[in-house]
C-alpha positions in Angstrom: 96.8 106.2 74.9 93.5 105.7 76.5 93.8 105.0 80.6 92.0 101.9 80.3 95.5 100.2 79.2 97.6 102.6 81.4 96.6 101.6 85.6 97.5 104.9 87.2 100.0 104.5 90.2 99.2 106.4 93.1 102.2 108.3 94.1 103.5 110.4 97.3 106.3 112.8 97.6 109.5 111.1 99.2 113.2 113.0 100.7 115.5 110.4 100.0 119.0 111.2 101.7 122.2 110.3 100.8 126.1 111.7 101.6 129.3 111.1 100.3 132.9 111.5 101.3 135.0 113.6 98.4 138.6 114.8 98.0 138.4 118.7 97.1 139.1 118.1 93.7 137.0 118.6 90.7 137.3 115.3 89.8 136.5 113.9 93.4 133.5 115.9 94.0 132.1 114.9 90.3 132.9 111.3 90.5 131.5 111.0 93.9 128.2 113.0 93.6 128.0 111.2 90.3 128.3 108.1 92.0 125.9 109.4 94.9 123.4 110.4 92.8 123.3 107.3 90.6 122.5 105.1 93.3 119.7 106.9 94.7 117.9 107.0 91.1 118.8 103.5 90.3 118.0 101.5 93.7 115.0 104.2 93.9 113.4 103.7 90.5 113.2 107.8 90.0 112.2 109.1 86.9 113.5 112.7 86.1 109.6 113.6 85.4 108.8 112.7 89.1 111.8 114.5 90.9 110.6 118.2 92.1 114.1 119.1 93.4 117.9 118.0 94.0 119.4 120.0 97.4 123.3 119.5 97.6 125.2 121.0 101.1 129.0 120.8 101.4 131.0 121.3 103.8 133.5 124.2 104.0 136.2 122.6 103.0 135.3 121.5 99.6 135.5 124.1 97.6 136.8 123.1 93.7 133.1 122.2 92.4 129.7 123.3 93.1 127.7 119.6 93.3 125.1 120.4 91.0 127.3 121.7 88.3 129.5 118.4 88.9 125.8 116.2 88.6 124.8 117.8 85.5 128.5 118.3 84.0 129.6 115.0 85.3 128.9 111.9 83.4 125.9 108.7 83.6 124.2 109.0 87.0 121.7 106.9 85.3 118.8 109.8 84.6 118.7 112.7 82.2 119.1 115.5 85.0 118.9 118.3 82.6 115.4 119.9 83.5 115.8 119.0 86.9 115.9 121.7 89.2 119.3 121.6 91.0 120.9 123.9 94.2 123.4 123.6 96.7 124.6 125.6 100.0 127.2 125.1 102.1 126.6 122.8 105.3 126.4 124.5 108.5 129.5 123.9 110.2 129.2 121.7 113.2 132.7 121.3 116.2 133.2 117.3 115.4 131.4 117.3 112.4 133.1 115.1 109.6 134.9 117.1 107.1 135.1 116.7 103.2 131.3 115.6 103.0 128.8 116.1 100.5 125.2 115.6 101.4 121.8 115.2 99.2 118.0 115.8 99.5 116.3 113.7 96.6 112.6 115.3 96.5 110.6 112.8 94.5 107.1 111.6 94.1 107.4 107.6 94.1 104.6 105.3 94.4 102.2 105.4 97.8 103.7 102.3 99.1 107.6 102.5 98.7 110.4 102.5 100.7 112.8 105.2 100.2 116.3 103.9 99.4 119.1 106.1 101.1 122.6 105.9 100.2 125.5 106.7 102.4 128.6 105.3 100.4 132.8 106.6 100.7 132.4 107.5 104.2 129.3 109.4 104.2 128.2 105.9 106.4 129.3 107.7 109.8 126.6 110.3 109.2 123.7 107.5 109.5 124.9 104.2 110.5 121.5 103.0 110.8 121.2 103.4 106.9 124.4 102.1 106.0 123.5 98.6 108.2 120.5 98.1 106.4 122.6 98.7 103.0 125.0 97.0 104.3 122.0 94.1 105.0 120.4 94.5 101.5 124.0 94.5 99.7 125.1 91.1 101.2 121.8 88.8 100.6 122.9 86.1 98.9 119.8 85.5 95.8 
């Protein structure tokens, strides 16, 4: 299609964070990375074509599903996550550091002049408070 019809969006790479509380079960860690995941693309607007990476980290004591296989094995997170490259570690463990969590790193190019959307959702809120007020801020604006 010629450009002349097509305006080209100037785009910037974004890390867009997000963590999760899970049971360690396979079905917990799916459902909630699923779940995760889903918001980030969806409030985010991400396109598959634009994400350069997914970065997963677990704590120790989930150990029944590797995130990434759980994201690609595990249902509508609202983007086709098939090509996307996908990895996960185990989180450093930390004295007083809150157990059962999965964390994300999103790398995505979005346009110049967004603003990253990061989700904290089934506990993961008491890793970043200040994310999960102005969720909390954004989720109860009555329209």
């Amino acid at each position: 299609m010629n450009s002349i019809f097509m305006p080209k969006v100037r785009l910037r790479l974004f890390g867009i964070r997000g963590a999760s509380g899970a049971e360690n079960t396979k079905e917990s860690i799916t459902k909630n990375t699923v779940e995760m995941c889903k918001k980030i693309f969806t409030e985010n607007n991400i396109l598959p074509e634009n994400i350069v990476s997914v970065q997963f980290t677990m704590t120790k004591d989930l150990n029944q599903m590797n995130p990434a296989a759980a994201l690609r094995r595990g249902g509508d997170c609202g983007i086709d996550v098939s090509n996307v490259p996908l990895f996960c570690s185990q989180e450093v463990e930390i004295e007083g550091s809150p157990e059962k969590m999965l964390r994300v790193l999103v790398t995505a190019y979005l346009p110049v002049n967004a603003l990253p959307h990061h989700v904290y959702i089934n506990g993961g809120e008491k890793l970043r408070p200040d994310f999960a007020a102005v969720m909390d801020e954004k989720n109860n604006k009555n329209f």
